[in-house]
PyMOL commands that place a pseudoatom at each C-alpha (Angstrom):
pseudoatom trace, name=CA, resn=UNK, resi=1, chain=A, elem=C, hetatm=0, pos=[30.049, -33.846, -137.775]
pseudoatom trace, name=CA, resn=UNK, resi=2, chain=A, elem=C, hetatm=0, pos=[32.856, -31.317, -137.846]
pseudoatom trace, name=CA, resn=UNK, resi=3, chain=A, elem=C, hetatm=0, pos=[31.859, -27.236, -137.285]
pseudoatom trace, name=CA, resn=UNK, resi=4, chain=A, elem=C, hetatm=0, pos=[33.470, -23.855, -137.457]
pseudoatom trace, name=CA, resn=UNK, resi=5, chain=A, elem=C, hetatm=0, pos=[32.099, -21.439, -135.588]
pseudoatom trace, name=CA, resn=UNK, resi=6, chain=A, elem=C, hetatm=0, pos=[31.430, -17.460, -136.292]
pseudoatom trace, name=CA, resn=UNK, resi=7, chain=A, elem=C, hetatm=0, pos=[31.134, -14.412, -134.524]
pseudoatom trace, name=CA, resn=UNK, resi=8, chain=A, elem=C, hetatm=0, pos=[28.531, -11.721, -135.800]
pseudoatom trace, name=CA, resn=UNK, resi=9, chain=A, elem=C, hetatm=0, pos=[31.817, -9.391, -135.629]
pseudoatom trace, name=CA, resn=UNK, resi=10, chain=A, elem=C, hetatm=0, pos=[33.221, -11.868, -138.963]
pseudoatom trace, name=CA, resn=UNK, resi=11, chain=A, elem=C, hetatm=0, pos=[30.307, -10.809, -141.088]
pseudoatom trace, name=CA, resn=UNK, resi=12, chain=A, elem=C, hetatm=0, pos=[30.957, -8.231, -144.105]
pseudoatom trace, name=CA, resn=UNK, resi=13, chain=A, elem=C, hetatm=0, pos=[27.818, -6.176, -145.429]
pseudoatom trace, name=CA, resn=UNK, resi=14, chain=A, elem=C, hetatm=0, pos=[27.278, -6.268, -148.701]
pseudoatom trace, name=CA, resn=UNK, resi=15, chain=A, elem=C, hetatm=0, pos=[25.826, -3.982, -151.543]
pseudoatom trace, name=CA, resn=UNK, resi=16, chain=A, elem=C, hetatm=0, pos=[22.366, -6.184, -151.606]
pseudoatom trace, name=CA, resn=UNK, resi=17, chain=A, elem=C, hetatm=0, pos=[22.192, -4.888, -147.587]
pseudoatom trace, name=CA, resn=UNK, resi=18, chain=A, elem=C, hetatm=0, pos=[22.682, -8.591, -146.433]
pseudoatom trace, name=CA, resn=UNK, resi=19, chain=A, elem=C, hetatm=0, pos=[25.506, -9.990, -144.626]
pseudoatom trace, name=CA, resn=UNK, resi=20, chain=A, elem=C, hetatm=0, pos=[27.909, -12.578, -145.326]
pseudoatom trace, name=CA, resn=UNK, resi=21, chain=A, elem=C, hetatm=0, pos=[30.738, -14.975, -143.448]
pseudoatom trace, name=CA, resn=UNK, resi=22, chain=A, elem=C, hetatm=0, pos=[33.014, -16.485, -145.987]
pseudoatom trace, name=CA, resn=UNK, resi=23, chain=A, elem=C, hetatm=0, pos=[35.075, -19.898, -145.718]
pseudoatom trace, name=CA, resn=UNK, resi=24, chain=A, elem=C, hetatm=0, pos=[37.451, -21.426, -147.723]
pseudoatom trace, name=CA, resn=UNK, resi=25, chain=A, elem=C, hetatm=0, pos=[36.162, -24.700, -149.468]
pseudoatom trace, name=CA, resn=UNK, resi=26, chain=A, elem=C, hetatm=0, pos=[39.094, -26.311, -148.198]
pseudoatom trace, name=CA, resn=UNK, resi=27, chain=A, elem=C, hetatm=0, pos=[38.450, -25.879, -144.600]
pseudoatom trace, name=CA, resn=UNK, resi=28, chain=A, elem=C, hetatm=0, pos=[34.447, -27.122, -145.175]
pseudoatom trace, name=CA, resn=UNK, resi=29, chain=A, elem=C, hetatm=0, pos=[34.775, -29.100, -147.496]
pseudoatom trace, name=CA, resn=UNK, resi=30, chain=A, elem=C, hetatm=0, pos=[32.136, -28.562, -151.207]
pseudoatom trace, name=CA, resn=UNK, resi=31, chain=A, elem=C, hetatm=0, pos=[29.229, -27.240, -148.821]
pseudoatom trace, name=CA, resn=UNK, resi=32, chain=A, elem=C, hetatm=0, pos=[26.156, -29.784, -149.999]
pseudoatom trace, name=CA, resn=UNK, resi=33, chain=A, elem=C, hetatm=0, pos=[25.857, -30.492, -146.697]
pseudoatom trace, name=CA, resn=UNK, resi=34, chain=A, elem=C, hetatm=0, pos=[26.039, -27.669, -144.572]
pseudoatom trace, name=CA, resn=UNK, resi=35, chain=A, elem=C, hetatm=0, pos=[23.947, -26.674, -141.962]
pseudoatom trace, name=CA, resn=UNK, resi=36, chain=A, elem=C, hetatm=0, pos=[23.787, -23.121, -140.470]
pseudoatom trace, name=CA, resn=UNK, resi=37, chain=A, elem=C, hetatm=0, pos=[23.157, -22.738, -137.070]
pseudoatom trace, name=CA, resn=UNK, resi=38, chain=A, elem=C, hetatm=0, pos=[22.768, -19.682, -135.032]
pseudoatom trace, name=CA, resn=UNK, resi=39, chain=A, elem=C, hetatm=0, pos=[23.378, -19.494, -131.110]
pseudoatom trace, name=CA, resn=UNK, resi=40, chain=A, elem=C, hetatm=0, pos=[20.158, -17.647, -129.339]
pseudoatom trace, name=CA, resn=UNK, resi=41, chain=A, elem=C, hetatm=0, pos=[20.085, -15.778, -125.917]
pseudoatom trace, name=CA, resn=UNK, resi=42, chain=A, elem=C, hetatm=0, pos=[19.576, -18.984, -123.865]
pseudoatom trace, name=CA, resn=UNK, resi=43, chain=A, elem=C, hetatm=0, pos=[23.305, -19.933, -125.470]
pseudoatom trace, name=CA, resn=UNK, resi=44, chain=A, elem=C, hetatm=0, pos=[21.616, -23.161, -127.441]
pseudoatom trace, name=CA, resn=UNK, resi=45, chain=A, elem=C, hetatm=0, pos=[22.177, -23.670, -131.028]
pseudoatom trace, name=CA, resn=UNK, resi=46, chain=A, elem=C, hetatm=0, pos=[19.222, -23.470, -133.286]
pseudoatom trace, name=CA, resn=UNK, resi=47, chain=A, elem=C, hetatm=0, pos=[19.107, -24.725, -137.440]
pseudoatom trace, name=CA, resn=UNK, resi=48, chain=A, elem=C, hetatm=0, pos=[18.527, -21.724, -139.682]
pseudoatom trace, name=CA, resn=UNK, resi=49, chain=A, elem=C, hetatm=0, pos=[17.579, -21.908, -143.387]
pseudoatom trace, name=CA, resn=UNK, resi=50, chain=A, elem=C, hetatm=0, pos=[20.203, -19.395, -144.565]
pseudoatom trace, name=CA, resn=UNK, resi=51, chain=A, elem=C, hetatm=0, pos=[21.288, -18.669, -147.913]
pseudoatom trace, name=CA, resn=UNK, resi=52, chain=A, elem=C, hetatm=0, pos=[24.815, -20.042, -149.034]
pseudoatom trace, name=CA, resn=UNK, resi=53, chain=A, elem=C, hetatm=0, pos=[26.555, -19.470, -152.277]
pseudoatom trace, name=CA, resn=UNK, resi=54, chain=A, elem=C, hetatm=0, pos=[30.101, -20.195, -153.452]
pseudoatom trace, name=CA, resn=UNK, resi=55, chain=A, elem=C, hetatm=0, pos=[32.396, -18.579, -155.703]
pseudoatom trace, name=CA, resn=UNK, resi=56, chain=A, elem=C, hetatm=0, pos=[35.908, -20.263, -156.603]
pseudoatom trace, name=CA, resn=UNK, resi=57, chain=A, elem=C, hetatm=0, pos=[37.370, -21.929, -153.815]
pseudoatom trace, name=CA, resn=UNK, resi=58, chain=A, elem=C, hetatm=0, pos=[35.218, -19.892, -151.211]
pseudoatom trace, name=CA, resn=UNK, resi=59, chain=A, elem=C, hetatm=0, pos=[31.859, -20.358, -149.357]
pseudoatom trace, name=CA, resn=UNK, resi=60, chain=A, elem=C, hetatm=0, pos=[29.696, -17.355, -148.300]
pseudoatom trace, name=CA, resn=UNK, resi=61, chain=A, elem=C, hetatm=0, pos=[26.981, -17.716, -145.741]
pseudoatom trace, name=CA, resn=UNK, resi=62, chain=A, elem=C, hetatm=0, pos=[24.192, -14.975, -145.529]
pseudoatom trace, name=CA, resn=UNK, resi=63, chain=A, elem=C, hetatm=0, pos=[21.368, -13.377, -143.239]
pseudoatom trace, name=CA, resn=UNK, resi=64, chain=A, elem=C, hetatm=0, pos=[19.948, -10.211, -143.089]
pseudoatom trace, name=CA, resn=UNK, resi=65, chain=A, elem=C, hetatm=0, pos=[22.116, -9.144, -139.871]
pseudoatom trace, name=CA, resn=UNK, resi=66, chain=A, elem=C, hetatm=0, pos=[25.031, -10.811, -138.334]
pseudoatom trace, name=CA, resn=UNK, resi=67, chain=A, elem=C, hetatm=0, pos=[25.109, -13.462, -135.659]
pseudoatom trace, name=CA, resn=UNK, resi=68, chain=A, elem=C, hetatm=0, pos=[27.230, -15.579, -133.672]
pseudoatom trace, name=CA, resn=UNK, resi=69, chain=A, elem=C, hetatm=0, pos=[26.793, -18.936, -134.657]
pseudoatom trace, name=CA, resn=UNK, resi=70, chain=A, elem=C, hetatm=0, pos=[28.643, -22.436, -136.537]
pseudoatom trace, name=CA, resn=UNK, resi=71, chain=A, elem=C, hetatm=0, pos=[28.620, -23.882, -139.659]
pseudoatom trace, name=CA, resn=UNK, resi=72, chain=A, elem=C, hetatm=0, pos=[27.846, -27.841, -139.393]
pseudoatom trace, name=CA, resn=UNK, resi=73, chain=A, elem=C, hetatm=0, pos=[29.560, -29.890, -142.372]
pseudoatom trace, name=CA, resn=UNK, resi=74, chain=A, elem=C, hetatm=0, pos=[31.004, -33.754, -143.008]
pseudoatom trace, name=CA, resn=UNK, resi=75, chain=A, elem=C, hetatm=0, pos=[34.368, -34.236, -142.418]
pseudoatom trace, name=CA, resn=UNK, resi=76, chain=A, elem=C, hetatm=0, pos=[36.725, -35.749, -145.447]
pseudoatom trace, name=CA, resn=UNK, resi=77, chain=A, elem=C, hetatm=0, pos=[39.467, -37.645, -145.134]
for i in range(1, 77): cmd.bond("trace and resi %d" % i, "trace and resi %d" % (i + 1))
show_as sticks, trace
zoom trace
């Protein structure tokens, strides 16, 4: 599997009070099978259940604060 990863510092706060990373679908691909995953203090990557919604050609990955962490997805050819 491909990944991008995130630092918390790419997160935007929004009006709702939860954060959000945003990709482009292009570099992710549609997003049905992404998988969130959020580095912890031991530096290990662990699976998180996040919200993810899309609007246009964009994909928007929230949590309630920001974190450094990838984004897990199948790579098209």
């Amino acid at each position: 599997m491909a990944h991008k990863n995130f630092r918390k510092e790419d997160f935007v706060k929004e009006s709702s009070g939860q954060y959000q990373v945003e990709f482009r679908k292009g570099n992710i691909g549609e997003g049905s099978d992404l998988i969130v995953e959020r580095k912890n203090e031991k530096e290990e990557y662990e699976i998180l259940q996040a919200e993810i919604k899309r609007h246009d050609d964009r994909i928007f990955v929230c949590w309630s604060e920001p974190f450094d962490g990838r984004v897990l997805f199948d790579e098209f050819h």
